[in-house]
C-alpha positions in Angstrom: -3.4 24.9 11.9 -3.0 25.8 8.3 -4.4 22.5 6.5 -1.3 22.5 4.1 1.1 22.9 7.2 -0.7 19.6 8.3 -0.6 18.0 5.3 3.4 18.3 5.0 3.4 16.9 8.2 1.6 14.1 7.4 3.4 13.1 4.2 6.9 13.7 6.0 5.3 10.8 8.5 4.3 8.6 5.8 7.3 9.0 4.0 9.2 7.8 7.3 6.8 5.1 7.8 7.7 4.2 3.8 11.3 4.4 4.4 11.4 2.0 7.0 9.2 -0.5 5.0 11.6 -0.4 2.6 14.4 -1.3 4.5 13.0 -3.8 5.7 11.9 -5.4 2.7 15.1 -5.1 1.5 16.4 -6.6 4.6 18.8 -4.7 5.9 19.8 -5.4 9.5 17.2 -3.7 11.8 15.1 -4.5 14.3 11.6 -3.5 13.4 9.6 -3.6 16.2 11.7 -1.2 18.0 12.1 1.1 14.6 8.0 1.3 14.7 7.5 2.1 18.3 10.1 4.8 18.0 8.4 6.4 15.3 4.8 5.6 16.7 6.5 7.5 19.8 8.1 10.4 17.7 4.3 10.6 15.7 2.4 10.8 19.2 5.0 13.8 20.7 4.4 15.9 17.4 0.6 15.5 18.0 0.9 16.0 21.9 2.7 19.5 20.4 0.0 20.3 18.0 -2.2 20.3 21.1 -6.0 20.2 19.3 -4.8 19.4 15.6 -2.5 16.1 17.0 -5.2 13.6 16.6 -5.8 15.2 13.8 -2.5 14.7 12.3 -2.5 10.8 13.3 -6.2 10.5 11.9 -4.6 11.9 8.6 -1.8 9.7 9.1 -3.5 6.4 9.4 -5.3 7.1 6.5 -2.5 7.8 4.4 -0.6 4.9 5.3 -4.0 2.8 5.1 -4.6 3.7 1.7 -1.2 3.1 0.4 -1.0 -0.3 1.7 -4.1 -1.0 -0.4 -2.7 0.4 -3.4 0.6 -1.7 -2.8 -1.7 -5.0 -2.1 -3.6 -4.4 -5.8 -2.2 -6.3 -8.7 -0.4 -5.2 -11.4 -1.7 -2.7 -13.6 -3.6 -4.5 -16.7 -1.2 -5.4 -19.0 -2.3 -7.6 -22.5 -0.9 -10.8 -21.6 -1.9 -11.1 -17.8 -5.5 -10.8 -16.8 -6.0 -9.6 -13.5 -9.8 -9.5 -13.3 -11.5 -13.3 -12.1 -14.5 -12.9 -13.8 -12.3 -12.0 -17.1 -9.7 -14.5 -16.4 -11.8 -17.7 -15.9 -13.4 -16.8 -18.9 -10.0 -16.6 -21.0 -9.3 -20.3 -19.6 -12.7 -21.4 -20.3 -12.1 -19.9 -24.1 -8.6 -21.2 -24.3 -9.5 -24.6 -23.4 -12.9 -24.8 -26.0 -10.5 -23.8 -28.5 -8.2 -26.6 -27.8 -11.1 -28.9 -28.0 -12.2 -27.7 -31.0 -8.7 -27.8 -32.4 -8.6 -31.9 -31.1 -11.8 -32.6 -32.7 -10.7 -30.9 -36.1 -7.3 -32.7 -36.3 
């Protein structure tokens, strides 16, 4: 199969997948469970049609959704006033709070 035939396919399944995440989270009225075994069973008919390039398609799948899970699960771009880094914001505390010693000791 032609690889950008497959890769429609695939982002026409993730944005299904995304859809119905997004209901959710905006909780309208459905029942999720059975919304995702539909569409796991509407995913695994396509691939049983694709014959050799199904597990293919739900390899590609999988990944795609997999990755944009982690993307959604990463903070907030960096933005000035909130560090996102540990390392970086631990040391920002540990600045702020020898300043305000400092300051104490001055005044």
């Amino acid at each position: 199969m032609n690889g950008a035939i497959l890769g429609g396919l695939v982002e026409q399944w993730v944005w299904r997948c995304q859809k119905l995440a997004t209901q959710y989270q905006l909780r309208q009225p459905i029942d999720l469970p059975a919304e995702i075994d539909k569409l796991v069973g509407q995913a695994e008919a396509q691939a049983r049609a694709l014959e050799a390039d199904g597990p293919v398609l739900l390899g590609r799948i999988e990944t795609r959704l997999a990755k944009s899970a982690h993307i959604t699960a990463l903070p907030d771009p960096l933005v000035p006033d909130k560090l996102t880094d540990p390392v970086v914001t631990r040391a920002a505390e540990n600045a702020s709070t020898a300043r305000v010693r400092v300051h104490r000791t001055c005044a």
